[in-house]
N, C-alpha and C positions, 0 to 999 in steps of 0.2 A: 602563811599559816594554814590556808584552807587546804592547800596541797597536801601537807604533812598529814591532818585531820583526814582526808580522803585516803590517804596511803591506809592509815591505821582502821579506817572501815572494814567492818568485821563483813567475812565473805560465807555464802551460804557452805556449810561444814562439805555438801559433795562438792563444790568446787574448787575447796582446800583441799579434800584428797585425791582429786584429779590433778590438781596442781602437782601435791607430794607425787604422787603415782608417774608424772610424766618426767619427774626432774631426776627420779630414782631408776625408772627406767632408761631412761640417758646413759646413767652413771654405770650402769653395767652394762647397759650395749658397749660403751667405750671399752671397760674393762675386759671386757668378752672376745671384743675385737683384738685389743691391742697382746693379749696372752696368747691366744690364738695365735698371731703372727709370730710370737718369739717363740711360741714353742717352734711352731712347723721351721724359722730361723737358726735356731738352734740345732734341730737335729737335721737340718740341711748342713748347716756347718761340719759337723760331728761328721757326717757320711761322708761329707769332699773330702774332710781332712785325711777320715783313713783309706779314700779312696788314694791321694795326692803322696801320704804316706808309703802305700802301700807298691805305688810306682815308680817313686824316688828310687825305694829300696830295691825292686825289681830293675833299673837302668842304670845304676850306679856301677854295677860290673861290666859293663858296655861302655860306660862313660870315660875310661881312661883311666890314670894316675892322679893326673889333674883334676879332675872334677870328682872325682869315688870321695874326697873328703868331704866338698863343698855339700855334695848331695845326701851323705850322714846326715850332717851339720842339719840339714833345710830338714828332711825326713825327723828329725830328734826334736826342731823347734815347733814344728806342726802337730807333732805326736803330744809331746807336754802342752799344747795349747789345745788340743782336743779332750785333754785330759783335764784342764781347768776349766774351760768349756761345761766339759760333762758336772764339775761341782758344783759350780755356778747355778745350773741347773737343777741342780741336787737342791741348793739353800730355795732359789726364788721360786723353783715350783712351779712354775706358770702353766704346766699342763691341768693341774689340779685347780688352780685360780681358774684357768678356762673353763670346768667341768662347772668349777662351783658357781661361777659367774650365771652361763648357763640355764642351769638347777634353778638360780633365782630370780631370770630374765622370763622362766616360763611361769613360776608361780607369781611376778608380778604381774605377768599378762593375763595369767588366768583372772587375779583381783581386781585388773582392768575391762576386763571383759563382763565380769558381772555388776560391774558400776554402769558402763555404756548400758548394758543391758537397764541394768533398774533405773537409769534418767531416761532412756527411752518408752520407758512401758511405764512408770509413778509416774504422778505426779499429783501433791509435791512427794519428793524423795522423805520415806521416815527416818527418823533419825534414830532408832535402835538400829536398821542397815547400813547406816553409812558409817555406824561406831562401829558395828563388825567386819565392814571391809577394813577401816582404819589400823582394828587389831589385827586382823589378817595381816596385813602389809607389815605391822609392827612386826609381828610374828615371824616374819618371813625374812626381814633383814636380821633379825636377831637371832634366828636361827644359822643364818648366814655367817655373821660375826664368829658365834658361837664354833661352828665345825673350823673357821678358818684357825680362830684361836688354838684349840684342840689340835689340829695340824700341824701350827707351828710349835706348840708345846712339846709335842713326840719329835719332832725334830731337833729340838734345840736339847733337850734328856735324853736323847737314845744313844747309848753307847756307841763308840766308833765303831762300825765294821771293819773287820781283819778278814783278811782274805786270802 
């Protein structure tokens, strides 16, 4: 029982939002990292394909009887799959997840930077500043939300492109 009662011990308000600050800063380095990777992923994939494509096609009249189908064939499935590829891309966006991630890796840093600052330099820390870092941080993920939401909203309403 004493354990429980210590868990729920209430912690001075900047060390809740240093806590917040460092669990939320995680969450988008992760996120930051891992979109990053599949963008640069992706359009690695995309440039082999039409590299891989575009040599099939080119050696295929070299290749004989025998192989001129096989190498159609292989050229046409790399082609459609660089083409699904590219959609894929199109839904999940991850370049933009990257940016946004980003965007809001720097403004939690900057609301961590003036908390280290002001438990370095108060003491004790006031508690009008540690409510306006807190909205800050609110601020900042909800801002976040927000643009991604908006994001996928025009994506999911915008008429198909004909081309």
């Amino acid at each position: 029982m004493d354990a429980a009662k210590e868990a729920r011990k209430p912690v001075p308000p900047e060390e809740f939002l240093h806590k917040e600050l460092t669990r939320h800063l995680a969450d988008y380095k992760r996120k930051q990292v891992y979109n990053r990777f599949a963008t640069a992923a992706i359009r690695g994939l995309l440039i082999l394909a039409g590299a891989v494509t575009t040599v099939l096609l080119g050696v295929k009249s070299y290749a004989g009887p025998a192989w001129e189908a096989r190498l159609s064939i292989a050229a046409l499935v790399i082609s459609a799959s660089a083409t699904a590829l590219g959609a894929w891309e199109a839904f999940a966006q991850h370049s933009q997840k990257w940016v946004r991630a980003r965007i809001t890796l720097g403004e939690l840093h900057e609301i961590g930077d003036d908390l280290s600052y002001a438990m370095n330099t108060r003491t004790p820390l006031e508690e009008p500043l540690v409510a306006e870092l807190f909205a800050r941080m609110k601020a900042t993920l909800h801002a976040n939300n927000e643009q991604w939401s908006a994001t996928r909203a025009r994506a999911i309403t915008a008429p198909p492109k004909t081309g």
